[in-house]
N, C-alpha and C positions, 0 to 999 in steps of 0.2 A: 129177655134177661130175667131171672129168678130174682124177687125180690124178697127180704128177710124183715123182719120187722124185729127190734135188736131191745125193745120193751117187754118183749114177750119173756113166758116162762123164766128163770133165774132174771133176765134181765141186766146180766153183768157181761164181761168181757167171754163166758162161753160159747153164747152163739156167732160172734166174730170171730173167735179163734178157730173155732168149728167150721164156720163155713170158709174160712182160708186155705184150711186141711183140703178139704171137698172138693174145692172148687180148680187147686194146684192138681189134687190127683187123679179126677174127672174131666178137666178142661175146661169147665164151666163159668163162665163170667154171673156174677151175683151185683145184686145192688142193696147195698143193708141202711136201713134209714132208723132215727130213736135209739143210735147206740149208746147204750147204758142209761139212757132214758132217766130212770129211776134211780140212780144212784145222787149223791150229794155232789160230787163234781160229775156230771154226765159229760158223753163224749167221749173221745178217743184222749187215755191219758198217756203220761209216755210208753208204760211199758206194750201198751195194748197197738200203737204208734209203732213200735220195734219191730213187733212180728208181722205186724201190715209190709213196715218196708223191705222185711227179712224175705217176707214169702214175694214180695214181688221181685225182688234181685233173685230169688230164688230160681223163680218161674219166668222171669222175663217178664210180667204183666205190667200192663198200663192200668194206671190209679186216676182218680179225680177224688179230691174230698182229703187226702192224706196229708192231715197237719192236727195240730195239735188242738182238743176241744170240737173236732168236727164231730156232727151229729150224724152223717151219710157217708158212704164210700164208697165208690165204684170199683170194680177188683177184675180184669179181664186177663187171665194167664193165658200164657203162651206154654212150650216145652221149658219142662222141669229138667237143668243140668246138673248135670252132677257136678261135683268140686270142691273146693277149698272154701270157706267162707268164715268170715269173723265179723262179729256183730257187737255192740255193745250198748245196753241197754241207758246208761247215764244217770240211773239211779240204782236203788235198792228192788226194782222192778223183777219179776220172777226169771229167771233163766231157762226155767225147766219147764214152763208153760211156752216159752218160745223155741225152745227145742222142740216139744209135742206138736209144736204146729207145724213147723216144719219136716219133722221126721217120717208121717206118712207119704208123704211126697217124694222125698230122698230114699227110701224103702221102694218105690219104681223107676228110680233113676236109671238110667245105661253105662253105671259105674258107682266105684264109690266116692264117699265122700267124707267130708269133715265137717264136724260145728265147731266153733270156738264163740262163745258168750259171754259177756260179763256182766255184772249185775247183782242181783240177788240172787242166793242160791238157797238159804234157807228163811221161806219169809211165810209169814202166817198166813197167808191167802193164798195156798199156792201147794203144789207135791213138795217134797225137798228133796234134796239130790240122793239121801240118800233111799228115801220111798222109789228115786227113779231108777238109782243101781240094784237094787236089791230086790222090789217086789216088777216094776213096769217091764224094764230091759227085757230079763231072763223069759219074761212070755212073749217078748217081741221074735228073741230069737228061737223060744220053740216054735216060732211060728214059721219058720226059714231064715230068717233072716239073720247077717253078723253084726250084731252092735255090741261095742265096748265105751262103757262111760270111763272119764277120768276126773275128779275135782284138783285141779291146780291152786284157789284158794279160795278158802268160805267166804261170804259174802251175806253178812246179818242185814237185818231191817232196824233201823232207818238208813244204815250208813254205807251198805252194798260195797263194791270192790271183790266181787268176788269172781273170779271164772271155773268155768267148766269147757271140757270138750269131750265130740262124741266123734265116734268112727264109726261108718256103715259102710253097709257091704251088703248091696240088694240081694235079694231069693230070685229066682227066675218067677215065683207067682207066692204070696203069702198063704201058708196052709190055715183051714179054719181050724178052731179048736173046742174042743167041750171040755169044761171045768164043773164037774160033778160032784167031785170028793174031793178033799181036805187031807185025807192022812195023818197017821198019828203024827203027835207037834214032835219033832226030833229035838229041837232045842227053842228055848225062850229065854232072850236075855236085855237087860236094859242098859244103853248108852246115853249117859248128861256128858253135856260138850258146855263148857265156859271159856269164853274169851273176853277178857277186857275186863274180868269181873271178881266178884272175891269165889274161891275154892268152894266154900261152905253151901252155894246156893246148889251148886248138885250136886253134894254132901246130902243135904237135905233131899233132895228129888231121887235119888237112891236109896236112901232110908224106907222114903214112902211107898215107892213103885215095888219094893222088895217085901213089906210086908203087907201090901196090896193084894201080888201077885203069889204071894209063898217063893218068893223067889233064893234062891243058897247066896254067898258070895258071890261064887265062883261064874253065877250068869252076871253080875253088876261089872262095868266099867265106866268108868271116870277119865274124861281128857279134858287139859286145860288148852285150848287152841289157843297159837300167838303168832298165826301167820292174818289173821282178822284185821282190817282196818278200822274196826268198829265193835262195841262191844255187843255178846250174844250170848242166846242158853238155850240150847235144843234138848228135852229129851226123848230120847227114841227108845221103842221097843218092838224087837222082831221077832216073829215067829216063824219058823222053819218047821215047814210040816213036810210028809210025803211026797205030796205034788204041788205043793206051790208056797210063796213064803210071803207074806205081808207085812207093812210094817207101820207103828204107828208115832205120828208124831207130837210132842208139845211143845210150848214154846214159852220162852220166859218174859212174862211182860212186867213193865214197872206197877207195882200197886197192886200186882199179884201173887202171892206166897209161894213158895217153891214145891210146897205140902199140894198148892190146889191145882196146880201142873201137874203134879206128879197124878193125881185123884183124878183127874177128868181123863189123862193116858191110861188110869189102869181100867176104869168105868169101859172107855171102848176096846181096850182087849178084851175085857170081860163078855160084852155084847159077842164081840164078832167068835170067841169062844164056844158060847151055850150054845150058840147057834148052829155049829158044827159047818158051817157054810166052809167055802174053798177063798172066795172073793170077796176082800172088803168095801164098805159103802164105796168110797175115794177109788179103789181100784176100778171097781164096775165104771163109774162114769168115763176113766181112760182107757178101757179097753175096748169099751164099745163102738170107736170108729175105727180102729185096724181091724176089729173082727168083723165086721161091716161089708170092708174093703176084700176081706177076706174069702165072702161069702157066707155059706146058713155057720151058724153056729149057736152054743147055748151054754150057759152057766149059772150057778147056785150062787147068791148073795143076798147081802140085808136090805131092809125095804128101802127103796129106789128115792137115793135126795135129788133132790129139783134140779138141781146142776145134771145127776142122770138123765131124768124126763126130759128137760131142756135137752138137751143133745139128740136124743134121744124124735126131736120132733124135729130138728135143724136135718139128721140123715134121712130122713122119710123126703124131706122137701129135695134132697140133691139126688137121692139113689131109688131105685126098684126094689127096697126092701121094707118088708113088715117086720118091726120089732114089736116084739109081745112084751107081756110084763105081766105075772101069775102070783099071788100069793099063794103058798104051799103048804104052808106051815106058820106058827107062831115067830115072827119077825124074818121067814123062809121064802124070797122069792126064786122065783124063776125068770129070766130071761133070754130069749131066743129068737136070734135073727136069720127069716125065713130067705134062701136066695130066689136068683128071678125067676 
């Protein structure tokens, strides 16, 4: 049995989640011991507890270790069926990380199938739903595959209540992909969401991010969300380029200015901009186990966050793949996974 050691590299909930993906869509029995090691509450917290029980109803596996605060877990899958599933996470816990774990697995089911999640859908540690519809999905399905996301309602941090659901519709075999080029931006625009809060805070994160970015009116929108059980403030900005469309997120914290949300969103478009790259940091780290799965593949991104790396050493221990990782240029890497 392949053991993991869940202290390692990032040291947070990615190499668990990772090797759940793995190990459902390989067959492979894992034993991960020091999960989350290092963090201030270690151990399996609920949301990370979610995707554990998700993937094994998922898979039919047998667990040891699966409760709350365990430091170890054994994980031995069986066949991944396809079907209907509804899961609920019981806090403000990420949605869309427990989607991710399960979605490569249900991507070689022998049929389609459904998620329905509740939880957190837009939480600061985490993609948000709309980074999953807009930049993740759409390369899911150039890859063969049919997935449609739907948000039925947002779900902020700390207060969660929120769902999502996804539809899939396996490929006969996932295609690999190269992501080289960017293409000219077709459109650039910024979206502040306020629930539960006064108008003016993304009043303000519009002001900022528009003359940040040089942005016209006409790319700003402003929504006050009031299907939220809890107050929230997202603001988002997407780029729609030729061949692929990114997107970035901020999030409104108490004791933080709407101005310095808005500044630290436009700082990493700006990054992922000069850079002319195709793939942003947050993307590279979730594309790289479906393109894995996939077989060789290779793409243009910024220099590789820990959460990458980490992953990045969790697929070498499950699969027959060499992933490389190249500086090319000034903040220019390369990454490209060699098949067997």
């Amino acid at each position: 049995m392949l053991t993991l050691d869940g202290s390692t590299g990032e040291g947070g909930g990615q190499i668990l989640r990772s090797a759940l993906s793995l190990s459902m869509c390989l067959s492979r029995p894992f034993r991960i011991i020091n999960i989350r090691a290092t963090r201030r509450k270690p151990g399996l917290r609920r949301q990370h507890l979610a995707a554990v029980l998700a993937a094994a109803e998922v898979s039919n596996a047998t667990l040891e270790g699966a409760t709350l605060g365990s430091g170890e877990l054994r994980f031995v899958p069986r066949r991944v069926a396809a079907g209907r599933y509804v899961f609920d996470i019981g806090t403000a816990g990420s949605t869309t990380l427990v989607a991710q774990t399960l979605l490569p697995a249900l991507l070689g089911a022998r049929g389609p199938s459904r998620l329905e999640i509740g939880g957190g859908t837009h939480n600061p540690r985490a993609p948000s739903f709309d980074f999953l519809k807009q930049a993740f999905v759409p390369l899911i399905n150039r890859m063969g595959a049919k997935v449609s996301v739907h948000l039925e309602r947002p779900g902020y941090f700390p207060a969660g209540g929120g769902r999502m659901c996804l539809d899939i519709s396996p490929p006969p075999a996932l295609n690999p992909l190269e992501l080289h080029e960017r293409g000219e931006i077709l459109n650039l625009k910024a979206t502040a969401v306020v629930a539960n809060l006064p108008l003016h805070i993304a009043q303000r994160e519009l002001k900022t991010i528009a003359t940040e970015l040089d942005l016209k009116q006409e790319a700003l929108e402003l929504h006050q969300e009031d299907r939220a059980r809890g107050p929230g403030n997202v603001l988002t900005v997407t780029a729609q380029c030729r061949h692929i469309t990114e997107v970035f997120v901020g999030f409104g914290e108490r004791r933080v200015r709407a101005e310095t949300v808005a500044s630290n969103v436009a700082k990493a478009v700006r990054r992922y901009l000069a850079a002319d790259v195709p793939v942003g940091e947050n993307l590279a780290d979730q594309l790289l186990l479906p393109l894995a799965l996939a077989g060789a593949a290779s793409f243009l991104t910024l220099r590789p966050s820990r959460h990458t790396m980490t992953n990045v050493e969790v697929i070498q221990r499950f699969m027959d793949r060499r992933i490389l990782t190249r500086e090319v240029d000034t903040d220019v890497w390369r990454i490209w996974i060699e098949g067997c």
